[in-house]
N, C-alpha and C positions, 0 to 999 in steps of 0.2 A: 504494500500500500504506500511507504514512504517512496518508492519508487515512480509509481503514479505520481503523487503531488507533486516530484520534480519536475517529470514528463510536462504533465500541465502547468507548472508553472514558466516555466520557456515556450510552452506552445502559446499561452494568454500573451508575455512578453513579446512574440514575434506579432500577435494580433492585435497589440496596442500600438502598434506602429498604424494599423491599418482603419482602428476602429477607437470608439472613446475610451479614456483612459480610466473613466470613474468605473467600468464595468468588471474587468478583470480582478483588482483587489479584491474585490466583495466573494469573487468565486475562488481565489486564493483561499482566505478567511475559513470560506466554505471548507475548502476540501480538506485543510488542515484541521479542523472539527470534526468532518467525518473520518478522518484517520485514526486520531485520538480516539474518539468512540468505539471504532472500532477495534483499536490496538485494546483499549481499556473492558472493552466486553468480554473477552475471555480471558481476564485475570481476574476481576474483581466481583465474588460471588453475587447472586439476588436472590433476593428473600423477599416474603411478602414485610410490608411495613408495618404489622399487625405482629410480627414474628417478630423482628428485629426490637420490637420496644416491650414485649413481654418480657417479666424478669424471669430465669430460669426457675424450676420446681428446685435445683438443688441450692439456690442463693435463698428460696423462701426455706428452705431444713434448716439454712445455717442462721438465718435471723431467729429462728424460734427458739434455739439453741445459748443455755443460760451463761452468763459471763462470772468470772470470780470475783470481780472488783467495777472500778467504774470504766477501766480500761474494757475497748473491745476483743475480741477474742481472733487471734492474730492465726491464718491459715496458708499451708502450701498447696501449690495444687503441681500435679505431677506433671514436666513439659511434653505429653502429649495429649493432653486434654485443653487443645487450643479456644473451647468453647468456655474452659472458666479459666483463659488465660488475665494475667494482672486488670489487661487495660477492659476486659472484659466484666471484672466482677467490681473495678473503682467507683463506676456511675450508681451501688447499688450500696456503696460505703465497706465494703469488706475491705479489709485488711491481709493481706497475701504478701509472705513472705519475698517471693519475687521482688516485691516493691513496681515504682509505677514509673520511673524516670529515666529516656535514656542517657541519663549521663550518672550511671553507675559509679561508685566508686569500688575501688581498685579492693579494699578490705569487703565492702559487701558483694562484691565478684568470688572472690575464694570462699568467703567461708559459705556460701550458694554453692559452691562447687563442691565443697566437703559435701555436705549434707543430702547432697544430690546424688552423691558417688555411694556414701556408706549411711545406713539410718542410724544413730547413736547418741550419744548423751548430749551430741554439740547440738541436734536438732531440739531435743528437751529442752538444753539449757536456752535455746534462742526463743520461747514462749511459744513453740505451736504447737496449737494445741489441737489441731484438726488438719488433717491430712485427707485431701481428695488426689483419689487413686482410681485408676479404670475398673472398670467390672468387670472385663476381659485383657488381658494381654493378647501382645503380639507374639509371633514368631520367637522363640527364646534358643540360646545354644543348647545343648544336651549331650552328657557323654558317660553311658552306660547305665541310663534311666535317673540322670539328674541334670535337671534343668537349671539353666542362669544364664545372668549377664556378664560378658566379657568387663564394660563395663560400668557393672554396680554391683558392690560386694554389700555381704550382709554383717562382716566383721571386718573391721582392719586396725590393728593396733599393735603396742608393744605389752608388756606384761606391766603387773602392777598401775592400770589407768584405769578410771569411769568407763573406758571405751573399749575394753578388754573384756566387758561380758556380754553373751544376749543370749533373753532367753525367748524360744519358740513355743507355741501352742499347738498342741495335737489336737487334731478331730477327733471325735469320739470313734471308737471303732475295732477292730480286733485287734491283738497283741501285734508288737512292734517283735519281728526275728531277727532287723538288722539294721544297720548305716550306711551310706555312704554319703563320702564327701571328696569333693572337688575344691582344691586349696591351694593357696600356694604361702613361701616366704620370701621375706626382702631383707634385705643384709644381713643375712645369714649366713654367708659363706664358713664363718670360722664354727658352724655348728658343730659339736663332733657325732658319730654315727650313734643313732639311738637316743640324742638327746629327748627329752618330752618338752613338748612347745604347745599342745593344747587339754585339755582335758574338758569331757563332755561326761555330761549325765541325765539319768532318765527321770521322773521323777512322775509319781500318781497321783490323785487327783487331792490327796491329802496329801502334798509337797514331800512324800516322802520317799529319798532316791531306791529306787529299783531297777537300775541300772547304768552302769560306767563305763569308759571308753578314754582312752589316750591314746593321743595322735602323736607323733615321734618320728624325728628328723630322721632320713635313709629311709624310713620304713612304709611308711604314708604320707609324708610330703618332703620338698626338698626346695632350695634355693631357684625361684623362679629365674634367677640366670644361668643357670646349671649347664644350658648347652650352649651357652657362648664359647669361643673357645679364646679367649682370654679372661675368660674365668674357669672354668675347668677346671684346669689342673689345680689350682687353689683349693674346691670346695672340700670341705673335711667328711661329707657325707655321700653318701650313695645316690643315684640316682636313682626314681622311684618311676610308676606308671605313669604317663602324661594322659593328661585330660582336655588338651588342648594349646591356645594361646593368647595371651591378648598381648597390647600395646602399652605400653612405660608413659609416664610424660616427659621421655627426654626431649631433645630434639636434634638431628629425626626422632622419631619414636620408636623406640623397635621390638621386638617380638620377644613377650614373654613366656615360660613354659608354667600350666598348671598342675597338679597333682592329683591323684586318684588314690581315693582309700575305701575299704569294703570293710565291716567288720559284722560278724555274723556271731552272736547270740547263743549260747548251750540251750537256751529255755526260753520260750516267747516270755515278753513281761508288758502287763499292762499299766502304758502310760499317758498323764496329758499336756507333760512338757517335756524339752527337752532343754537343756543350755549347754553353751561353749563358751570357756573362759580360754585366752590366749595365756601364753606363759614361756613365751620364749627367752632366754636367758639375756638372748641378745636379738637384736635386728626385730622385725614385726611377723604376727600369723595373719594373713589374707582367708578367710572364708568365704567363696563367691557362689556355692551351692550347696544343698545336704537335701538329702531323702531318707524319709523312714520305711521302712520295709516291712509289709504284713504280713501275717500269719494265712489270709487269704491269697498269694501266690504274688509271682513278682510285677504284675500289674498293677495293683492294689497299692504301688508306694505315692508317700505322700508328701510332695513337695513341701520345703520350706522357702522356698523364693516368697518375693513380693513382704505384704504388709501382715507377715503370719504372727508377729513377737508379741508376747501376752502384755504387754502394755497395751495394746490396741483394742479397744471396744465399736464395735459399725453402730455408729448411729443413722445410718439414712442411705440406701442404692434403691439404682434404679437400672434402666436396661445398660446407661453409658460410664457412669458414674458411683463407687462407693464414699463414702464421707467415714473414715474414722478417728476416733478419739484419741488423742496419746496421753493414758491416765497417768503418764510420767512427765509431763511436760513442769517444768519449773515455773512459777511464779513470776510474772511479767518484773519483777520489783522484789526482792530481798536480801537479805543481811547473808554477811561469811564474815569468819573473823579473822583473815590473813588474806595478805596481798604478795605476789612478788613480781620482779620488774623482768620484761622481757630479757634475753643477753643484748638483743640492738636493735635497729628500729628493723619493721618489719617479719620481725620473728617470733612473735605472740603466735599465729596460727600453728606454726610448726611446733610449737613447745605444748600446746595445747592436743596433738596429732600427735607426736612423736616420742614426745617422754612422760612420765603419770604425773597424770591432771586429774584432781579430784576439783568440779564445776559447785559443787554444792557446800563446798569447803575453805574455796579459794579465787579469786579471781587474777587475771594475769593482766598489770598494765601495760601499755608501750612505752618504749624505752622512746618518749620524743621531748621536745623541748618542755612541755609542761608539764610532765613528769617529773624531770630533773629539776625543773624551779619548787617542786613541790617536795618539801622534804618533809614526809609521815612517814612515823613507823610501822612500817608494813603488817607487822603482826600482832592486829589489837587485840585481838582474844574476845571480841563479844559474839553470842549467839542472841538472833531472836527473831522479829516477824514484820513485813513490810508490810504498808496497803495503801493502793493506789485510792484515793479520796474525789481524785475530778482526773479529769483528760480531756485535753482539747488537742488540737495538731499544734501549737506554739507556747503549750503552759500543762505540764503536768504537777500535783503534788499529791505526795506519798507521808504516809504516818508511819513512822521507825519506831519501835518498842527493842532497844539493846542491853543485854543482862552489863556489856562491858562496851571500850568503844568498838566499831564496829564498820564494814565495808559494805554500803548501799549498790548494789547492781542494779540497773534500768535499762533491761534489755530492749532496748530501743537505740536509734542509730545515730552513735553518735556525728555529730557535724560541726566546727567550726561555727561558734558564734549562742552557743547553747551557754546557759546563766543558772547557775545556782543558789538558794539560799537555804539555811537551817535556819529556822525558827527568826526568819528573817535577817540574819547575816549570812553575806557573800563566801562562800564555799568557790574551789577551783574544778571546775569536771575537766575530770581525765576519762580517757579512753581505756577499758577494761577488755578483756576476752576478745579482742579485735575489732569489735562494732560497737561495742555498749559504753551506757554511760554512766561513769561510779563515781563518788562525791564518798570522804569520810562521813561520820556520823557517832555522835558522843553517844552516852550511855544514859539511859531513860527512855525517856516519851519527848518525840519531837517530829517536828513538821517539817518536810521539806519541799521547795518549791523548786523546778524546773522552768527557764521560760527562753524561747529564743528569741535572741534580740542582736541579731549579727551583724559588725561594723558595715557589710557595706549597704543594708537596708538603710541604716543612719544617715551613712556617707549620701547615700540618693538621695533622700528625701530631701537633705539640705541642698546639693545642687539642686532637685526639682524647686524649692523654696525659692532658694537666691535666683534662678534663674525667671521664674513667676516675677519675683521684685524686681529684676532689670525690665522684665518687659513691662510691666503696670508703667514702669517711672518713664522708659522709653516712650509710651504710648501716651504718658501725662505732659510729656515737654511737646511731642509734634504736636498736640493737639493745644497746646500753650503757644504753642508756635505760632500755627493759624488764625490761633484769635486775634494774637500780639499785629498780624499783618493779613484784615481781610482782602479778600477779593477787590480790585481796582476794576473801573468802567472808563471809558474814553469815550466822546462826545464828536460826533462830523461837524 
C-alpha cells in the first residue's frame, strides 16, 4: 500500500502540471489515510464498545475481596494473561505489582524479574497478596513424566535463607510410591561426590513426616556446568542423568545441563504435603520440577509445577483465569529489629538471593549516599506491629507499636523525593530490600507519616509561578503602554 501512495503521488504531481493544483493535495491526504487505516486494521484488535468498557468478572472477585488495613491489597498477574495486564486493570484502581509506568526503574526491573523467575519469600515479603495465574497452561518441557519450565524454577537458593524452603500441596488421592525430580546446581563445582544439598519430606494430613528423601551431589544432581569442558575437569563430583537444558544469564547465554533423580518408596505412604529444603554446603540447589508418583500406576503422577505450595488458597477461577491467595504474604508495613548495609551500591538484591536472608527478621539497606549520611545502629533489637491508618498515592501513615527501637519497612516503592515524619518530626527514608521504604522508629506507640513532596514538583511550580508573574506584569506594561499613547487621526 505505501507503494501505491508513492505511485500516486508523482502521478497527481505530473497532473498538477496539467490541471488545478488545489485538487491533488486533498487526494494525497486521502490516500495517506486510507493506508494508515489500513496498515492499522490488522494490528489493532475490535471489540464491540459495550465489551471494551465492561469491567472484567475477575477485577469484580478482587474488589469484593477484604483488605488488612487501609492500604489496598497489592496483586501480580502472570505475563500471559494480557487481559489483566497492569494498564488493563489501573482504570479499575487495582494495584499490580507490575506497576503502570514505562519508565521502570532499574531496582523494580530485577526484583520483577526475581519473582517472576522463582515464587519465594521475596514475592511475600513485596505485599502480594493475590496472584492471578491461568486456569490452563501452555505447552510445558517434560523429561520422564515431569513437567517444567526451562525458565521458572520452583526453588533457587543457597542453604540456611527464607528462600531455601517450599513447601507443596498434595491432592487428595492414593499413596504416593515415588519422586522424581529434575534439578540442577550452580557453583558447585568444588562439591565433593555424595555430598547432601537437599532434603525433602512427606508429610500427612496431620503435619506429621511419613516420608524422606535426600538428594546428593554425583548421585541425583550435579553442577549445571558439568559438560562444559573448561569446567570438567575441575568438578569434584560425578556426572549424573540429564534432564535437559536451559540458558544462564551470561552473555551470550549459554547452555545449561539439568538433573534427573527417581526415588522409589519400600511402602506406598499417605501424604498431603510435600517440602524441599536446599542445603548445599556451598554454591545454590535449582528445583525447576518434581512429581509425585501413585500407587494407581505411573500415569496417575502428580505435578508440582505452577501455583501448587500450600501457602496458596483459590479464591475465585473461571474458564481463563485462577485468583489465589498467598496466606504468607507479609504485611504491607512492619517492624524487624536489625538492619544491615549492602557490601556496595547495587548489591542488596544479590545479598538478599545469594546469601541467608531472613525478610521477617531483617531488612537490607543500600549502600548509597543517604545511607552513609545516616549513621543508626543497625541493630535495634525491637519487635512489634505496624498499621497502615490512611493511604493515598502521595501520603501514607502507619501506627508502630515497638517493645524496643525498631526498623519500619513500607513495602512500597521507594523514589526520590519521599518525606518522613515520626510523631511529626522529620525522619530520613532510606531504601531497604531494594525497592522499599524504611525510616527508624523508637520504642512505644507512634505515628508515622509518609508524604511525597519531591524537589523538582517544587522546583516547577515556582518557574510555572515566576513565569505567570512575568507575563501578568508583561501584559500590564503593553497595555500601560497603549493607554500612555492612544491611537492618533489625521484630518484632509
Amino acid at each position: 500500500m505505501g507503494l501505491a501512495v508513492v505511485l500516486g503521488t508523482l502521478w497527481l504531481w505530473q497532473r498538477a502540471r496539467t490541471t488545478s493544483s488545489h485538487v491533488w493535495p486533498a487526494l494525497l491526504v486521502g490516500m495517506a489515510a486510507a493506508d494508515l487505516l489500513i496498515f492499522g486494521w490488522a494490528i489493532h484488535p475490535r471489540e464491540p464498545l459495550a465489551k471494551l468498557s465492561a469491567e472484567p468478572p475477575v477485577v469484580q472477585a478482587l474488589a469484593a475481596l477484604p483488605t488488612q488495613d487501609a492500604a489496598p491489597n497489592r496483586v501480580l498477574a502472570s505475563p500471559v494473561l494480557n487481559q489483566v495486564a497492569a494498564d488493563q486493570l489501573a482504570p479499575y484502581g487495582v494495584q499490580e505489582a507490575n506497576g503502570y509506568s514505562s519508565l521502570e526503574f532499574v531496582w523494580h526491573r530485577d526484583y520483577l524479574g526475581r519473582v517472576l523467575y522463582v515464587d519465594d519469600a521475596l514475592l511475600d515479603l513485596w505485599n502480594v497478596r493475590y496472584v492471578l495465574d491461568p486456569a490452563r497452561y501452555g505447552k510445558l518441557s517434560s523429561y520422564k513424566g515431569v513437567s517444567f519450565l526451562p525458565q521458572q524454577a520452583l526453588l533457587h537458593a543457597p542453604a540456611n535463607s527464607a528462600l531455601a524452603e517450599q513447601k507443596f500441596a498434595l491432592a487428595p488421592g492414593s499413596p504416593v510410591v515415588g519422586l522424581r525430580f529434575v534439578t540442577a546446581l550452580t557453583g558447585a563445582v568444588d562439591l565433593p561426590q555424595g555430598t547432601p544439598v537437599a532434603e525433602v519430606e512427606l508429610r500427612d494430613a496431620t503435619d506429621q513426616v511419613v516420608g524422606t528423601a535426600e538428594l546428593v551431589a554425583g548421585r541425583d544432581t550435579m553442577e549445571w556446568a558439568w559438560d562444559l569442558p573448561s569446567v570438567q575437569p575441575y568438578v569434584k563430583h560425578e556426572r549424573v542423568e540429564g534432564a535437559g537444558v536451559v540458558l544462564d544469564n551470561g552473555s551470550p547465554p549459554r547452555e545449561r545441563q539439568l538433573s534427573f533423580a527417581n526415588f522409589m518408596f519400600d511402602q506406598p505412604v499417605a501424604a498431603a504435603s510435600l517440602s524441599v529444603r536446599a542445603m548445599p554446603p556451598l554454591g545454590e540447589f535449582v528445583l525447576y520440577g518434581a512429581a509425585a508418583l501413585r500407587a494407581d500406576g505411573p500415569n496417575t503422577a502428580e505435578q508440582l509445577f505452577g501455583r501448587t505450595k500450600t501457602k496458596y488458597r483459590q479464591v475465585y477461577a473461571d474458564n481463563e483465569i485462577r485468583v489465589l491467595e498467598d496466606t504468607e504474604a507479609l504485611p504491607r508495613a512492619f517492624l524487624v529489629p536489625r538492619a544491615r548495609v549492602a557490601p556496595s551500591l547495587g548489591t542488596a538484591l544479590s545479598e538478599m538471593i545469594h546469601q541467608p536472608f531472613q525478610p521477617r527478621q531483617e531488612v537490607i539497606l543500600a549502600d548509597d549516599a543517604t545511607t552513609q549520611a545516616t549513621p543508626l545502629a543497625t541493630d535495634r533489637g525491637g519487635q512489634g506491629s505496624a498499621r497502615i491508618t490512611a493511604y493515598e498515592d502521595s501520603a501514607v501513615k502507619v501506627h508502630t507499636s515497638a517493645s524496643a527501637e525498631a526498623w519500619l519497612v513500607l513495602s512500597d516503592t521507594f523514589y526520590p523525593g519521599w518525606t518522613a515524619a515520626v510523631d511529626g518530626q522529620p525522619v530520613t527514608v532510606l531504601r531497604g530490600d531494594v525497592l522499599f521504604r524504611v525510616v527508624p522508629v523508637p520504642a512505644g506507640e507512634h505515628d508515622v507519616e509518609f508524604r511525597f513532596e519531591p524537589t523538582s514538583v517544587r522546583l516547577g511550580l515556582l518557574i510555572s509561578v515566576a513565569s505567570l508573574l512575568v507575563l501578568v506584569c508583561a501584559l500590564a506594561l503593553a497595555l500601560a503602554g497603549k493607554s500612555a499613547h492612544p491611537g492618533r487621526t489625521t484630518s484632509q
